[in-house]
N, C-alpha and C positions, 0 to 999 in steps of 0.2 A: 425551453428546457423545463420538465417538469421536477419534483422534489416527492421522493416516496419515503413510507418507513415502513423498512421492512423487520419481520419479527425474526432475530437470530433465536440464540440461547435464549429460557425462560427469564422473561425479565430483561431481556433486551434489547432493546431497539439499533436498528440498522440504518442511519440515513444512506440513500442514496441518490446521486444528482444522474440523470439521466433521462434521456429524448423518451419519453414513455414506453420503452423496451418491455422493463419489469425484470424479473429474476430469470426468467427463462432465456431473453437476448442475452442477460450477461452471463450465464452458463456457456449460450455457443459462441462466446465473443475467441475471435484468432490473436494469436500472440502477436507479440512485435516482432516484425520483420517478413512476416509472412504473406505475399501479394495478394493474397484474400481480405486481405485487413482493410484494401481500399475503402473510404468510406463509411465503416465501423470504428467505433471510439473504446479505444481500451481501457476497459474495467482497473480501477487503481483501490487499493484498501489501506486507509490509514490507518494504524495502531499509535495510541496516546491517550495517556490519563489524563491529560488537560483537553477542555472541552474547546477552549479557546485554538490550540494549537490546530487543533483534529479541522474546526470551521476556518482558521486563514490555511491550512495544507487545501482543502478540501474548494474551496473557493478558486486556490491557483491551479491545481490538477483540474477542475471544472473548464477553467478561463484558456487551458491548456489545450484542451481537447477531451478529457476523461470523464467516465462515469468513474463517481465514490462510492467507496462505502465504507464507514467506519467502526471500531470497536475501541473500549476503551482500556483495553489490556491483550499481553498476548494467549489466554485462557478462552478471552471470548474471542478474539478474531479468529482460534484455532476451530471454535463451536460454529463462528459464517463462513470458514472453508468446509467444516464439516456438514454444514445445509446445503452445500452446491457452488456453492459462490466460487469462480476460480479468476483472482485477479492474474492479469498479465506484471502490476506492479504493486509492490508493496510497499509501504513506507513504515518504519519503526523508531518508534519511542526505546530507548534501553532499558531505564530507571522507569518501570512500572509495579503497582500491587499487583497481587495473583500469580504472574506469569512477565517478569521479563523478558526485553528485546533478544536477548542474547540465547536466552532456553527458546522462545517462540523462532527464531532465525535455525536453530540445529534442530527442532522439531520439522519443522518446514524443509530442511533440508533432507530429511528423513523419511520424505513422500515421496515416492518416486513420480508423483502427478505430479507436484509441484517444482519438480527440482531445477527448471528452464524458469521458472519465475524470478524476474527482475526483481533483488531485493534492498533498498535502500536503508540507510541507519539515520535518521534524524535526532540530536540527540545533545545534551550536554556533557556529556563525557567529550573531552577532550586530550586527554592522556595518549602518548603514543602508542603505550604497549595493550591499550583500550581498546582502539583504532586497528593494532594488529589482530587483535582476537576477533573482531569481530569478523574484518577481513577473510580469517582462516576459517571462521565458521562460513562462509558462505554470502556474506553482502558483497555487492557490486560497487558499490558507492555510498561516501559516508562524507555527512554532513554536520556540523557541530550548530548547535542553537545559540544565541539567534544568528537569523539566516535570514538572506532576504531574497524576495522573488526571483532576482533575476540569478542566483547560485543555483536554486532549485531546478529555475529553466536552463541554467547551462548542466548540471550534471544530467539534465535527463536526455539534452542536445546528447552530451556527451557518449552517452548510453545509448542511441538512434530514436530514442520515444520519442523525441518531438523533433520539429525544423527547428534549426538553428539562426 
């Protein structure tokens, strides 16, 4: 597995972990669930302002099966969907500068490319009617911080993204 950086928005860098595809494979990468997916590793994007958070998400979605790519707010992730990039999954920080989880998840929702995309809330918010909003905006599944590998690997079990 190779490690690229690819150049999103001016000023900033994309890691992504991935079998030397490049940007191109992961534009034509197939969603989940679709029998062409055999054998292709679906593209994941984490959004988070801790850099920390972004490299242990990015590590487990890797170890998972997935190519990454990450941004560190939802302003920029908005900017590597708008270069091409279309993950099949998304993961979100809430409590970000620039662009919270919560605006970046109803903007997201608001694409009609993107509106089949798998979207996850990782997050310290832990409030129920928190939890509901997000819910209503459009996440699939919501995870409170800290968290540990094997939650992450069952909500995405949960979800069909990986075996269980």
């Amino acid at each position: 597995m190779t490690s690229e950086i690819a150049q999103g928005c001016p000023g900033t860098a994309v890691r992504r972990e991935n079998g030397g595809e490049g940007r191109a494979g992961a534009q034509q990468r197939t969603r989940a669930g679709d029998p062409s997916a055999a054998g292709r590793r679906m593209l994941a994007l984490v959004i988070d302002d801790s850099r920390a958070i972004r490299s242990i998400l990015t590590r487990q979605l890797g170890s998972l099966g997935f190519d990454v790519a990450q941004a560190g707010d939802g302003a920029e992730a908005l900017a590597v969907l708008d270069g091409g990039t279309l993950p099949g999954l998304i993961l979100i920080d809430w409590n970000m500068p620039v662009m919270d989880g919560l605006s970046f998840v109803e903007a997201v929702r608001d694409r009609p490319e993107l509106r089949e995309t798998t979207l996850m809330m990782v997050t310290t918010e832990s409030e129920q009617r928190q939890i509901v909003r997000a819910l209503e905006a459009g996440v699939h599944e919501y995870v409170t911080k800290p968290f540990t590998e094997e939650i992450i690997a069952e909500k995405l079990s949960a979800l069909g993204l990986v075996g269980s």
